[in-house]
C-alpha positions as a Markdown table, in Angstrom:
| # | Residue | x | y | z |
|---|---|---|---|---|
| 1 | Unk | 0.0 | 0.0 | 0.0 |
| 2 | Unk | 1.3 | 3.1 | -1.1 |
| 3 | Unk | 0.9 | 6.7 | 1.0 |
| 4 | Unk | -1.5 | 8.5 | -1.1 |
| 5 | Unk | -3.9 | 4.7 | -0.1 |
| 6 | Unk | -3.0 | 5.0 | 3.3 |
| 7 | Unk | -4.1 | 8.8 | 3.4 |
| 8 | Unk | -7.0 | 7.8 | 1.3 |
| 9 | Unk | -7.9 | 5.3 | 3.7 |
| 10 | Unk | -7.6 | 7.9 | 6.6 |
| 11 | Unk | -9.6 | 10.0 | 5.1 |
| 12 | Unk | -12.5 | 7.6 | 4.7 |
| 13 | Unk | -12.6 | 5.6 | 7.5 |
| 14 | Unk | -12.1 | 8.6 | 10.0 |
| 15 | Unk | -14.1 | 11.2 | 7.6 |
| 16 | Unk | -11.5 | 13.8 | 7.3 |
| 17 | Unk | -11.4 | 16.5 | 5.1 |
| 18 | Unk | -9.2 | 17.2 | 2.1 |
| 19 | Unk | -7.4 | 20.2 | 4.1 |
| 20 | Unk | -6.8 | 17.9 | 7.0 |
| 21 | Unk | -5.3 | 15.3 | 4.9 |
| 22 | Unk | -2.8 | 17.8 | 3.4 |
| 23 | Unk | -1.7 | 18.9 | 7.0 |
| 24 | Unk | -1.9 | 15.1 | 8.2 |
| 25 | Unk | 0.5 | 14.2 | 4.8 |
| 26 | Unk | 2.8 | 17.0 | 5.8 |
| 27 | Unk | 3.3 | 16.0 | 9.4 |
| 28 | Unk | 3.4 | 12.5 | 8.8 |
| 29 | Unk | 6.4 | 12.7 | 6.2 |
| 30 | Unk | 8.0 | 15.3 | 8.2 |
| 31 | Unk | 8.8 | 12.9 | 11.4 |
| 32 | Unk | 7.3 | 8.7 | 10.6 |
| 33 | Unk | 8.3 | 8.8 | 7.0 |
| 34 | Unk | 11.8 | 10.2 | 7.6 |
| 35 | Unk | 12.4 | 7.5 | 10.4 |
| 36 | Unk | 11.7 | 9.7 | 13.6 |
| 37 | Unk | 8.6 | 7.6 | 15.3 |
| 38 | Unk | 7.8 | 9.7 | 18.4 |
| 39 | Unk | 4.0 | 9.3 | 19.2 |
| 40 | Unk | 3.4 | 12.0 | 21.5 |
| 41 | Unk | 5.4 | 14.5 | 19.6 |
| 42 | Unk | 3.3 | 13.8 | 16.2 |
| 43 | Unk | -0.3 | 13.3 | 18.8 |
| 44 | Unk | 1.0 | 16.9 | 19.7 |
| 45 | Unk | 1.6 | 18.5 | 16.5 |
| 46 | Unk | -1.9 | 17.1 | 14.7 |
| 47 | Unk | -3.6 | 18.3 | 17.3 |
| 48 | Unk | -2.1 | 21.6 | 16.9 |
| 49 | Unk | -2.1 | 21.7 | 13.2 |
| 50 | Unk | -4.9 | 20.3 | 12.2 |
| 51 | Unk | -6.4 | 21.7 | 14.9 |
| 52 | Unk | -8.4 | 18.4 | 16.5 |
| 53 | Unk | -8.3 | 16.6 | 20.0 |
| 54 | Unk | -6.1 | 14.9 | 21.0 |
| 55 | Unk | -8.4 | 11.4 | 21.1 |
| 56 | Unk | -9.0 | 12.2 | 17.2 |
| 57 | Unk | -5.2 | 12.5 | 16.9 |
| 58 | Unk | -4.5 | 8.9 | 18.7 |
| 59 | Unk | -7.2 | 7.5 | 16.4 |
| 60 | Unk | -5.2 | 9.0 | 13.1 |
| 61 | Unk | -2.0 | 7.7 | 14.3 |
| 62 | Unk | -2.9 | 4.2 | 15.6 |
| 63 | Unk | -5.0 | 3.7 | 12.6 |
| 64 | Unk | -2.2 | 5.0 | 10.3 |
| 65 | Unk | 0.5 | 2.7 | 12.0 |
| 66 | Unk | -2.4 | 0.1 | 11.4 |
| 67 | Unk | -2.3 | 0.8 | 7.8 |
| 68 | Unk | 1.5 | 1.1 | 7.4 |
| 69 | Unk | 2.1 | -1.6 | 9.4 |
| 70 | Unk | -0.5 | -4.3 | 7.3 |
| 71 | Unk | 1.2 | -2.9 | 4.1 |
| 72 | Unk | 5.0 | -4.0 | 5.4 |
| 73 | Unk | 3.2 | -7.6 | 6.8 |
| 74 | Unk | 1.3 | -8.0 | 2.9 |
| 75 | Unk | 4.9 | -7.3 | 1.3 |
| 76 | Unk | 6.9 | -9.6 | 3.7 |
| 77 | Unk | 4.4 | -12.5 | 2.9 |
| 78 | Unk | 4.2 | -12.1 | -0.7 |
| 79 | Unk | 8.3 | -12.7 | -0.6 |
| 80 | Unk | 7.6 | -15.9 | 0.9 |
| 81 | Unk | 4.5 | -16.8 | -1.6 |
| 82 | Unk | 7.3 | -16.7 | -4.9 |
């Protein structure tokens, strides 16, 4: 799964907006994407950018590691099925 799925899929299954997926994209590759995984400090800066709670900004990150995390598992197994 590529990032523009996995931001798809965010959008959908949490209902976000286009404008909140742009500010979600931006923080994302700005700190998981480039390797620096801090939960609370991304929790803190979609809640302050995107301007939403904090328990919305939990649900976008677990559900985005969900995503990510499915999309490494699918690749790793398709190895294995060649």
């Amino acid at each position: 799964m590529n990032k523009k799925d996995v931001l798809e899929k965010l959008k959908k299954e949490l209902k976000l907006d286009d404008d909140k997926i742009k500010k979600i994209s931006g923080i994302l590759d700005s700190d998981l994407l480039k390797g620096k995984i801090n939960k609370d400090k991304i929790i803190e800066e979609l809640v302050s950018k995107v301007k939403i709670d904090k328990t919305t900004a939990e649900k976008i990150y677990k559900k985005f590691m969900e995503l990510v995390g499915n999309g490494i598992k699918d690749k790793i197994l398709d190895i294995f099925k060649k």
